[in-house]
OpenMM code with the backbone's topology and positions (N, CA, C; nanometers):
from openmm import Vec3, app, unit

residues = "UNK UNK UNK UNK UNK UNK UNK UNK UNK UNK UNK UNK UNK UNK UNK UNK UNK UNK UNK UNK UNK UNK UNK UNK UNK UNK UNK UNK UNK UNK UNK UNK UNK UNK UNK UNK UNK UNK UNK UNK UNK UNK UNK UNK UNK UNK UNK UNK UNK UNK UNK UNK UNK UNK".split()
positions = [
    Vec3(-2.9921, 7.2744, 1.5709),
    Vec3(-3.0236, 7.3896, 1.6504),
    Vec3(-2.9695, 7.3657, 1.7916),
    Vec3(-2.8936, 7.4964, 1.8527),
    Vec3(-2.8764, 7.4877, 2.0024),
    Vec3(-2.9887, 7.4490, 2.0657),
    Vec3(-2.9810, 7.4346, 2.2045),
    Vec3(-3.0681, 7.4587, 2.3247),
    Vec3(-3.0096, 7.4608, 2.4446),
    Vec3(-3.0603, 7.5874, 2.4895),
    Vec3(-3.0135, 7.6384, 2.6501),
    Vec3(-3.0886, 7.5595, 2.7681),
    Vec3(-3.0334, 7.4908, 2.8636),
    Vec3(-3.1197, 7.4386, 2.9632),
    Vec3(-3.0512, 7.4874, 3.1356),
    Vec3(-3.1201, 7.4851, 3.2133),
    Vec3(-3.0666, 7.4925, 3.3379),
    Vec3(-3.0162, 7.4117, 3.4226),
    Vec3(-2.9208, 7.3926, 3.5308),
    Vec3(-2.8749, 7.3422, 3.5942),
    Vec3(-2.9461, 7.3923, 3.7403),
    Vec3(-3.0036, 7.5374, 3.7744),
    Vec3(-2.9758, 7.5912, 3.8657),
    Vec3(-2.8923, 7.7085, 3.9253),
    Vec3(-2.7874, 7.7008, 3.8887),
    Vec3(-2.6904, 7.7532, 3.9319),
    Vec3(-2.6060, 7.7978, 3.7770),
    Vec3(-2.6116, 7.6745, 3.6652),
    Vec3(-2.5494, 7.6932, 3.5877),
    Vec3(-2.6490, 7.6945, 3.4161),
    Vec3(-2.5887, 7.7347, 3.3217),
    Vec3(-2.6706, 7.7226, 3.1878),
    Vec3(-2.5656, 7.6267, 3.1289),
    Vec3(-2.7068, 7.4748, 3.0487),
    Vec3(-2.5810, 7.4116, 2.9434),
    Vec3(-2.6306, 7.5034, 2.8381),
    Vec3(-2.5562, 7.4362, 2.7497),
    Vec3(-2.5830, 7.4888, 2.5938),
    Vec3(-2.5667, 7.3550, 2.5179),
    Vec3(-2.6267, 7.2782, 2.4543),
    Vec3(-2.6254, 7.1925, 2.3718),
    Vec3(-2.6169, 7.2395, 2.2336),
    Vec3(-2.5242, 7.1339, 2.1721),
    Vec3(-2.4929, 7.1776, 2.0247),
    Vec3(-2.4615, 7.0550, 1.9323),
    Vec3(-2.5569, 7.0538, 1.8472),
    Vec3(-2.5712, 6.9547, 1.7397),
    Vec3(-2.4146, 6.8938, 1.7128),
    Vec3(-2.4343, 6.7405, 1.6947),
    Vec3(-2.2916, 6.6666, 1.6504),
    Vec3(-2.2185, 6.7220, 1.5381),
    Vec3(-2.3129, 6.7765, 1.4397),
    Vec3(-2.2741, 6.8117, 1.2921),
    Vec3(-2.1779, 6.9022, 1.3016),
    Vec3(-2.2285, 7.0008, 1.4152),
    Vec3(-2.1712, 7.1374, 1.4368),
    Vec3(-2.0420, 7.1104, 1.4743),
    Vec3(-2.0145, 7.0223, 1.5827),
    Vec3(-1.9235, 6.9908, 1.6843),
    Vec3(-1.8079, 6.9725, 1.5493),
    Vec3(-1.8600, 6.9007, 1.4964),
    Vec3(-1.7858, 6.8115, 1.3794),
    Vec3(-1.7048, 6.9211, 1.3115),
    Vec3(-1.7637, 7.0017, 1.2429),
    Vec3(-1.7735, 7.0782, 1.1273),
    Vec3(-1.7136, 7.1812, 1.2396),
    Vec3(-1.6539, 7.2539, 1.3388),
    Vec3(-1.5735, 7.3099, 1.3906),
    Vec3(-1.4750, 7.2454, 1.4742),
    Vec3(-1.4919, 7.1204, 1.4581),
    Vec3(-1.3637, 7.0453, 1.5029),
    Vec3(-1.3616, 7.0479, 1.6712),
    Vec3(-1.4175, 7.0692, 1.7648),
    Vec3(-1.4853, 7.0163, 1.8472),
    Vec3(-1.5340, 6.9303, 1.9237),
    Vec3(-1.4605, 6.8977, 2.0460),
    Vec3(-1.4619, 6.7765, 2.1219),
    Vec3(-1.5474, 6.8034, 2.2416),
    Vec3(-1.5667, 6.6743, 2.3758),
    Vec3(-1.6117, 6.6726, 2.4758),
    Vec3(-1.5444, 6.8146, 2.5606),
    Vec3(-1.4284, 6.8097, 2.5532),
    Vec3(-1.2957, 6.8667, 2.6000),
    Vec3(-1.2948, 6.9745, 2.5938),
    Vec3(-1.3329, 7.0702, 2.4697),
    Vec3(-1.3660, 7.1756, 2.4589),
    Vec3(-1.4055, 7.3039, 2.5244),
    Vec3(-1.2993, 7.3681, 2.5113),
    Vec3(-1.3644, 7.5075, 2.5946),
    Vec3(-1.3815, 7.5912, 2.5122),
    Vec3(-1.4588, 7.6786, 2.5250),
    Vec3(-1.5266, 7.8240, 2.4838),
    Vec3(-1.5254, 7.9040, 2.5318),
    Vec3(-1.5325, 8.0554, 2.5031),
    Vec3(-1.5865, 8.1559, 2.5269),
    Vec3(-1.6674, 8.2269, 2.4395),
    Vec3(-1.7834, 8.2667, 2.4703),
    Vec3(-1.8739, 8.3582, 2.3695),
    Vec3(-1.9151, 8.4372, 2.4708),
    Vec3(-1.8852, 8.5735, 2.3535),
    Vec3(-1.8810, 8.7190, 2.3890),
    Vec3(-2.0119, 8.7584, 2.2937),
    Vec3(-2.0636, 8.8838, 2.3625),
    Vec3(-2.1319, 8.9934, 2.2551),
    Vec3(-2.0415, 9.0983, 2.2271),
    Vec3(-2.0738, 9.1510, 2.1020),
    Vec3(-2.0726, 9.2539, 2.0154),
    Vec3(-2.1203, 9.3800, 2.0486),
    Vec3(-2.0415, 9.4665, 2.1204),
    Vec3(-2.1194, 9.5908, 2.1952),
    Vec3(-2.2213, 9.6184, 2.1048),
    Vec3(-2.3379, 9.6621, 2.1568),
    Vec3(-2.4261, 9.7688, 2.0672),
    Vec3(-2.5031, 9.6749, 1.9966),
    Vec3(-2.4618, 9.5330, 1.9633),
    Vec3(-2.5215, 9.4376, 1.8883),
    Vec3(-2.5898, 9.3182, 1.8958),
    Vec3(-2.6575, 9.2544, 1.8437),
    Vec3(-2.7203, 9.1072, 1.8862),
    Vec3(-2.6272, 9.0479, 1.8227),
    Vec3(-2.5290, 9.0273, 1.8004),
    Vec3(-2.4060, 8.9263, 1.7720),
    Vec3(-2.3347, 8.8879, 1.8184),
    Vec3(-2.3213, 8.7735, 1.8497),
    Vec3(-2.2554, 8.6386, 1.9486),
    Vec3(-2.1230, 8.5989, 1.8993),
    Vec3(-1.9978, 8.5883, 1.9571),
    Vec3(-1.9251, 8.5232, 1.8932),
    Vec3(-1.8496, 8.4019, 1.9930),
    Vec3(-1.7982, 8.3343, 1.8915),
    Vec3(-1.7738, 8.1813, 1.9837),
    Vec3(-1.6345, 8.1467, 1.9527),
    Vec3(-1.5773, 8.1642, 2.0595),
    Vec3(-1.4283, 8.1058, 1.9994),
    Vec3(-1.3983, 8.0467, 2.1412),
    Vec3(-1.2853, 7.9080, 2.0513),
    Vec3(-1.2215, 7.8143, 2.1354),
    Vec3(-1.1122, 7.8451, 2.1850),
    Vec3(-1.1045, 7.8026, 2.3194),
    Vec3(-0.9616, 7.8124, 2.4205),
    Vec3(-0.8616, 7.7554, 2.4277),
    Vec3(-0.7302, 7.8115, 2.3524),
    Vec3(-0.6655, 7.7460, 2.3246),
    Vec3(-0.5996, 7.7224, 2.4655),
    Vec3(-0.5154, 7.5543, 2.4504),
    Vec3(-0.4773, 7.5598, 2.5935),
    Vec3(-0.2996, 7.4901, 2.5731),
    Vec3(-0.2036, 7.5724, 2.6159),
    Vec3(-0.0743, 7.5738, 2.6586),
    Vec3(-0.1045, 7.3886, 2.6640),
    Vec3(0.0228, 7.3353, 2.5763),
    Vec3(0.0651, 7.2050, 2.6292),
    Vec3(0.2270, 7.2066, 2.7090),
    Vec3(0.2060, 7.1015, 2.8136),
    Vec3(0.2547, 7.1289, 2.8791),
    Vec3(0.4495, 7.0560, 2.8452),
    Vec3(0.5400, 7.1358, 2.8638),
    Vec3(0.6833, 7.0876, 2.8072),
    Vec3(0.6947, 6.9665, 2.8710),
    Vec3(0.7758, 6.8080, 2.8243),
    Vec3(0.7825, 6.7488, 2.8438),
    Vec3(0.9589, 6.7031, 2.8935),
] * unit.nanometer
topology = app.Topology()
chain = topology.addChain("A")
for resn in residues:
    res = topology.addResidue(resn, chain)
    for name in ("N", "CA", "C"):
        topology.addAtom(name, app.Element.getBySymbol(name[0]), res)
């Protein structure tokens, strides 16, 4: 199970290892989760990020 905690200023979100795992999911990780106009449905998707040309 998640859990939301405060910083103050900011919200974490904690999320079980299993989960992390099982969506492939690192420290590193960025997110965005959106709602679903009109709906109680959350969605969570990862940020993909440009590597840089070498």
């Amino acid at each position: 199970m998640a859990k939301i905690t405060s910083t103050g200023k900011q919200f974490v979100i904690t999320v079980p290892k299993d989960l992390m795992e099982l969506m492939g999911w690192d420290k590193e990780t960025e997110i965005i989760i959106s709602k679903y106009p009109g709906k109680d449905i959350l969605f969570i998707e990862e940020i993909k990020r440009k590597k840089n040309a070498e």
